[in-house]
C-alpha positions in Angstrom: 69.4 235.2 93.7 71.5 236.5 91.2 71.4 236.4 87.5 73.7 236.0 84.5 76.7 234.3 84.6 77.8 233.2 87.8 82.0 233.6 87.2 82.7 236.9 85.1 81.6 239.6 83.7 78.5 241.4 85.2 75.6 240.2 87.1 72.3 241.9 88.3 70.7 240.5 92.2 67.4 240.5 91.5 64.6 240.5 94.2 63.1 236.7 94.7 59.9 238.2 95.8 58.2 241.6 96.5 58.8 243.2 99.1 60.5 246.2 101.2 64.4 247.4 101.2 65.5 247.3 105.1 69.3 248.1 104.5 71.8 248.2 101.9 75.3 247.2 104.1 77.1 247.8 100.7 78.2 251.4 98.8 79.0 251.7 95.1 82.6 250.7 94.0 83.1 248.5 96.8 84.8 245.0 97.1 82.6 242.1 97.9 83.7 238.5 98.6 81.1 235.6 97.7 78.4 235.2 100.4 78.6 238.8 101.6 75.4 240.1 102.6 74.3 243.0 99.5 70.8 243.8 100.7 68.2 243.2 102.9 64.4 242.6 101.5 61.5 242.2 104.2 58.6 240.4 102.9 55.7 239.2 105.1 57.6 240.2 107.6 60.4 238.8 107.8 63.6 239.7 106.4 65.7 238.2 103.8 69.4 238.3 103.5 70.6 238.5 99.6 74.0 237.1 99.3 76.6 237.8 96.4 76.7 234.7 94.6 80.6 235.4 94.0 83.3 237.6 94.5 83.1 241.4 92.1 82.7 245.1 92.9 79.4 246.8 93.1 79.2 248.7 90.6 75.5 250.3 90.4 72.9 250.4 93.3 69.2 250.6 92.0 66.9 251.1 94.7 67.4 252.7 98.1 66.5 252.1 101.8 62.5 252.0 102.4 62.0 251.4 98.8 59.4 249.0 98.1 60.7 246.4 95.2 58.4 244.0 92.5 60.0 240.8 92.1 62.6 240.4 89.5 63.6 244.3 90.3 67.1 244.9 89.9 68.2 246.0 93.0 72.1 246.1 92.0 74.8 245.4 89.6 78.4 243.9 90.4 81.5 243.7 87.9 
């Protein structure tokens, strides 16, 4: 669900359809491994786990907990 390039620099996870932010099990600045979950997006009830496409740090969280997201939002950044 990401975008960008998939091995360095930055990316941007991007929400694959509208919808409503459940949880954020992440904080600014921390490590993440590939497949950890970043966020979780209910839509038509039923929620959606968005995975990090690789390993980085997350470096800027967009949108908070019962915010409702367009899709293509950028919900966060990792480095």
């Amino acid at each position: 669900f990401g975008s960008g390039p998939a091995q360095s620099g930055e990316y941007y996870l991007k929400a694959p359809m509208p919808g409503l932010v459940i949880d954020i099990p992440v904080t600014d600045g921390q490590e993440i491994a590939e497949g950890d979950v970043l966020l979780i997006l209910e839509s038509m009830k039923m929620q959606n786990e968005l995975k990090a496409p690789r390993a980085g740090v997350i470096s800027r969280i967009k949108v908070a907990v019962g915010e409702s997201v367009e899709r293509r939002q950028t919900l966060l950044s990792v480095v």
